[in-house]
C-alpha positions in Angstrom: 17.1 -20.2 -15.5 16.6 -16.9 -14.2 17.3 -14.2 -16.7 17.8 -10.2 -15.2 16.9 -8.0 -18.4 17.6 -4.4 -18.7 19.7 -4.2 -15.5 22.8 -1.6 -16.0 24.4 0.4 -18.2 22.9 1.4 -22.3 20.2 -1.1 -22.0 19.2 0.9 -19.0 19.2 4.3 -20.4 17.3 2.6 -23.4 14.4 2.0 -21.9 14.1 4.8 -19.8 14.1 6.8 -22.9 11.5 4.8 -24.2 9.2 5.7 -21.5 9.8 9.0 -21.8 8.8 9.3 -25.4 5.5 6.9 -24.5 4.3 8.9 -21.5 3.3 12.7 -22.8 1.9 10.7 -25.6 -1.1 9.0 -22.7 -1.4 12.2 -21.7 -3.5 12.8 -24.6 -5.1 10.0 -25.6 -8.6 9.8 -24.4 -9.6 6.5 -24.7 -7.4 3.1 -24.9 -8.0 1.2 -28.2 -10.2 -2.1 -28.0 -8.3 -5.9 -27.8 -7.2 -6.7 -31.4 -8.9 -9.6 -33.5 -7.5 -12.1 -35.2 -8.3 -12.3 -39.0 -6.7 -14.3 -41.6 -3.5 -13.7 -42.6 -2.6 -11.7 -39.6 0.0 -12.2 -36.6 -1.7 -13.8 -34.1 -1.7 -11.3 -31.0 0.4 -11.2 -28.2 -1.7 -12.7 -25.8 -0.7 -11.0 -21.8 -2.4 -11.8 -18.4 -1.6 -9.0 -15.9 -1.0 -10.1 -12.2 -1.1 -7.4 -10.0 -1.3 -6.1 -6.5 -3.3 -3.0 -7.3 -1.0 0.4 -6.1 -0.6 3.1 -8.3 2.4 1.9 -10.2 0.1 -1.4 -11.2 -2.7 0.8 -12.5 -0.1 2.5 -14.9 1.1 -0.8 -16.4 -2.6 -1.7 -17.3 -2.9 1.5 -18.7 0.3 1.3 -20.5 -0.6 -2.3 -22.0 -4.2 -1.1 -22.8 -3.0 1.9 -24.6 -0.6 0.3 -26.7 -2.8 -3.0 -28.1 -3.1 -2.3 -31.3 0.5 -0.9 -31.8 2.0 -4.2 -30.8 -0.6 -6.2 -31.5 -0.9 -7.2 -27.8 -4.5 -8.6 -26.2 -4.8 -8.1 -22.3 -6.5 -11.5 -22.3 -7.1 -11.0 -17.9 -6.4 -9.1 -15.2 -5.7 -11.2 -11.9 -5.4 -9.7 -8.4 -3.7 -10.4 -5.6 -3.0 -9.3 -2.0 -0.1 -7.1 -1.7 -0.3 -3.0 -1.7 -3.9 -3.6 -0.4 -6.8 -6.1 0.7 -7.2 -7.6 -2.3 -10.9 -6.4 -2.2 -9.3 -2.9 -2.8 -6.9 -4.1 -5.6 -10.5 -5.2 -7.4 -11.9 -1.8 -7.1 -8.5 -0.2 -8.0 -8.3 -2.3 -11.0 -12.2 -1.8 -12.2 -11.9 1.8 -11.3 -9.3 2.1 -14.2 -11.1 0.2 -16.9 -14.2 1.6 -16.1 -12.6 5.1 -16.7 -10.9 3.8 -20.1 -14.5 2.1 -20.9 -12.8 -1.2 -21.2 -14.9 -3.3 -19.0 -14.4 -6.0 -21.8 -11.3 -7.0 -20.0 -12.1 -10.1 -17.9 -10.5 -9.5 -14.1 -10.5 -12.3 -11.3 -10.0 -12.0 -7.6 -7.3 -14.0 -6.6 -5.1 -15.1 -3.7 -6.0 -12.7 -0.3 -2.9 -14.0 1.5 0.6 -15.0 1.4 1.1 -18.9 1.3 2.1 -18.9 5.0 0.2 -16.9 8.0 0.7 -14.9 9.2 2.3 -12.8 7.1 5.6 -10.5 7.1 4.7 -7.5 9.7 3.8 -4.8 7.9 4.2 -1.7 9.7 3.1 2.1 8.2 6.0 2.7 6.0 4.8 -0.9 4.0 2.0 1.0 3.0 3.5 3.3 0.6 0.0 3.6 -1.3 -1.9 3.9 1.4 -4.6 1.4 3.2 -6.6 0.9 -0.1 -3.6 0.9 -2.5 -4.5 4.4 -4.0 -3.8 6.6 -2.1 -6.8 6.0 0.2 -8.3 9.2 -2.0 -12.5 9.7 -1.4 -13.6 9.1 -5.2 -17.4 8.9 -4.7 -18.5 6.4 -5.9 -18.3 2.4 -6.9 -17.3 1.6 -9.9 -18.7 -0.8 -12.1 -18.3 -4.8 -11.5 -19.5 -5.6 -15.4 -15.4 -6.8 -15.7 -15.5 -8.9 -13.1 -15.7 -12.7 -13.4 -16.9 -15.1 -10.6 -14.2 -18.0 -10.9 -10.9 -17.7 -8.5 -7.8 -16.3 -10.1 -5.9 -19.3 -10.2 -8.6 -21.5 -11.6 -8.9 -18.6 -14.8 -5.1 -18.7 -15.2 -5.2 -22.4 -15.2 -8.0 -22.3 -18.1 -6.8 -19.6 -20.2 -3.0 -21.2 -20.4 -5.2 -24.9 -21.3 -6.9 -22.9 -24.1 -4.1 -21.1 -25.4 -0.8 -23.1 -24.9 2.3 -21.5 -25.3 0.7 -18.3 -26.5 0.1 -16.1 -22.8 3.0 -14.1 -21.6 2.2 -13.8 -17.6 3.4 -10.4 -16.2 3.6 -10.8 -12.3 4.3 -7.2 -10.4 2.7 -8.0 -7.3 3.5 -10.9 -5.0 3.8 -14.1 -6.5 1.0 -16.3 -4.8 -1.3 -16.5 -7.4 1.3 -17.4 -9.3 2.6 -20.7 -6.9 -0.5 -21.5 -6.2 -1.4 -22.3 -10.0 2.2 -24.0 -9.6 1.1 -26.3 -7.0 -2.8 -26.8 -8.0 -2.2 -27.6 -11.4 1.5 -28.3 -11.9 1.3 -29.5 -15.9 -0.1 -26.3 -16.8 3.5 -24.1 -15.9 4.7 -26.0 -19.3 2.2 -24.5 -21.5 2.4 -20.7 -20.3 5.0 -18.9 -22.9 7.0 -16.4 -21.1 7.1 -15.2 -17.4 8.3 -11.7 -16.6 8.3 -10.5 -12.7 9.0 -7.4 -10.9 10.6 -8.1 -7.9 13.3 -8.9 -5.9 16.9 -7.1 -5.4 20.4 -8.2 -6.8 22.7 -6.3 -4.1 20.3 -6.2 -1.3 19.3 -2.9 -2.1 15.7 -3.3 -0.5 12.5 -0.7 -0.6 10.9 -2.6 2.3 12.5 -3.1 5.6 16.5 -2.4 5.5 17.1 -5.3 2.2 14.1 -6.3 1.2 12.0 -5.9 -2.3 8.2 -5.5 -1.2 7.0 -8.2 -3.7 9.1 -10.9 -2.9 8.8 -9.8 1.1 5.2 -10.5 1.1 5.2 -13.8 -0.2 8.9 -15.2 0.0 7.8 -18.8 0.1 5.6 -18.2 -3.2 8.5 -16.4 -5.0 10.7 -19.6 -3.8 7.8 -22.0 -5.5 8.5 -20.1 -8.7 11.6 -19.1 -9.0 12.5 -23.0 -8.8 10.2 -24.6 -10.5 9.3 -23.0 -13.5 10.5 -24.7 -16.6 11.0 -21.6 -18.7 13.3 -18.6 -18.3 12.2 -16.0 -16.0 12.9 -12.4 -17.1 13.3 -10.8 -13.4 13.8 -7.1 -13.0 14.8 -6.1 -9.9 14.7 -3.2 -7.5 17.7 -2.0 -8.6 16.5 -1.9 -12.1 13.8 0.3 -10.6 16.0 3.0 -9.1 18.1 3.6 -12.3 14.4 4.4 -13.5 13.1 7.1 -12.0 11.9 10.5 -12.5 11.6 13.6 -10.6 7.9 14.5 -9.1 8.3 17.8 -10.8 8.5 16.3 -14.3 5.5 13.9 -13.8 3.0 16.3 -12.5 4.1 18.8 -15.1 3.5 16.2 -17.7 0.1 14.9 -16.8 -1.1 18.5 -15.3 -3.9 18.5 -18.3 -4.4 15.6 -19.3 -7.4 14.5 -21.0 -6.6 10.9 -20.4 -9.4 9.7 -17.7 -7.6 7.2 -16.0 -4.4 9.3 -15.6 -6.9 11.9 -14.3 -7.8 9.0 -11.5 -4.0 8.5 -10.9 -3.6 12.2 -10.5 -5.6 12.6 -7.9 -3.7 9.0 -6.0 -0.3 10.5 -6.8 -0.9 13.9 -6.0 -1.8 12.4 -2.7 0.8 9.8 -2.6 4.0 11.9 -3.6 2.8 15.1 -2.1 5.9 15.0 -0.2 8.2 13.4 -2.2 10.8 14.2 -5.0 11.6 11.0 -6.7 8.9 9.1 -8.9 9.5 5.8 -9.5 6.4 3.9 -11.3 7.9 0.8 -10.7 5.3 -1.7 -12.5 
């Protein structure tokens, strides 16, 4: 069953508000709180593997989950990259540049899938590459940042264990083409019934499209993986849509003006890729 959650009307508005009110408050916080523990008599936490494609927009949902751990007791258990806004070599370095700004290199992060399932893939012409060649904003940085996150085994393989370890206690968040994902699907098929809850961004509902003149840019660069998964997962999948994205947004003005001083180091990294990225535009829409 496919479920579309927060897609019109006062659900909508609800959770725009919400990030409105969460925002201004990362523009102040420094550092993102360490994973929770478990102790006796506690809740066990919320256990979350990110899948990601590694633009802009993904680097603000790790920074959102990061910064809210301890709040709602969640624990980023992995990070796992995949093609899509970039070579997934630059979705890596995108994704380690972040933690290593937070100093949460504790997180574990896996290179995964480089390709869509079939090759070669969708064309991709310039306006495909909203973030740019590298995913942020091809902005010079200076420097590497540090690998001590990253972990040697495949993406799909790490998924695979941590779901066998932890049945029916990892919520998978997919905002970036779904290959990973149908590989794990295909490779290890008994291990879909022990993962607990499966949310995606991607996707349209009217054929409202941000990628060519109806298409979602997720699902268009891996439409045979987002068919793998979308029939034959065995739970409900919470899909939000592009639609549910444009009912979302915010003006440029407003998010520059927000995150102007910041003391928040990696919203001072996504400064300088949005700065680069919307320099020209008037709508912001951090879709992930």
């Amino acid at each position: 069953m496919i479920r579309f959650p927060y897609g019109f009307g006062s659900l909508q508005m609800s959770s725009g508000l919400r990030v409105l009110m969460l925002m201004p408050t990362l523009a102040g916080s420094s550092q993102a709180i360490k994973c929770p523990q478990e102790s006796v008599g506690q809740a066990k936490p919320r256990r979350v593997i990110l899948d990601l494609d590694g633009g802009g927009d993904d680097a603000w949902a790790l920074l959102m989950l990061l910064a809210n751990e301890q709040q709602y007791n969640i624990c980023v258990q992995a990070v796992t990259c995949s093609h899509g806004n970039a070579r997934v070599s630059d979705v890596l370095v995108n994704v380690l540049r972040i933690l290593n700004s937070l100093d949460r290199l504790d997180v574990p992060v896996y290179v995964g899938a480089s390709e869509p399932l079939i090759t070669p893939g969708p064309t991709r012409n310039a306006s495909h590459y909203f973030w740019g060649n590298d995913g942020f904003g091809d902005v010079e940085f200076g420097g590497i940042p540090s690998v001590d996150s990253l972990q040697p085994m495949h993406a799909v393989h790490a998924m695979k264990e941590l779901f066998e370890k932890h049945p029916h206690e990892i919520t998978l968040l997919a905002v970036g083409p779904l290959t990973n994902l149908a590989l794990l699907y295909k490779m290890y098929p008994e291990t879909k019934d022990k993962i607990d809850a499966l949310y995606i961004l991607g996707g349209n509902r009217h054929g409202v499209g941000n990628t060519g003149l109806a298409a979602e840019f997720n699902f268009f660069r891996d439409p045979e993986a987002a068919h793998i998964v979308l029939n034959n997962s065995p739970m409900i999948v919470h899909v939000f849509p592009w639609e549910t994205v444009i009912l979302q947004t915010f003006t440029t003005r407003w998010r520059f003006e927000t995150f102007a001083e910041t003391t928040n180091p990696a919203i001072e990294v996504l400064n300088q890729v949005e700065y680069e990225v919307y320099a020209k535009e008037d709508i912001w829409t951090p879709c992930d």
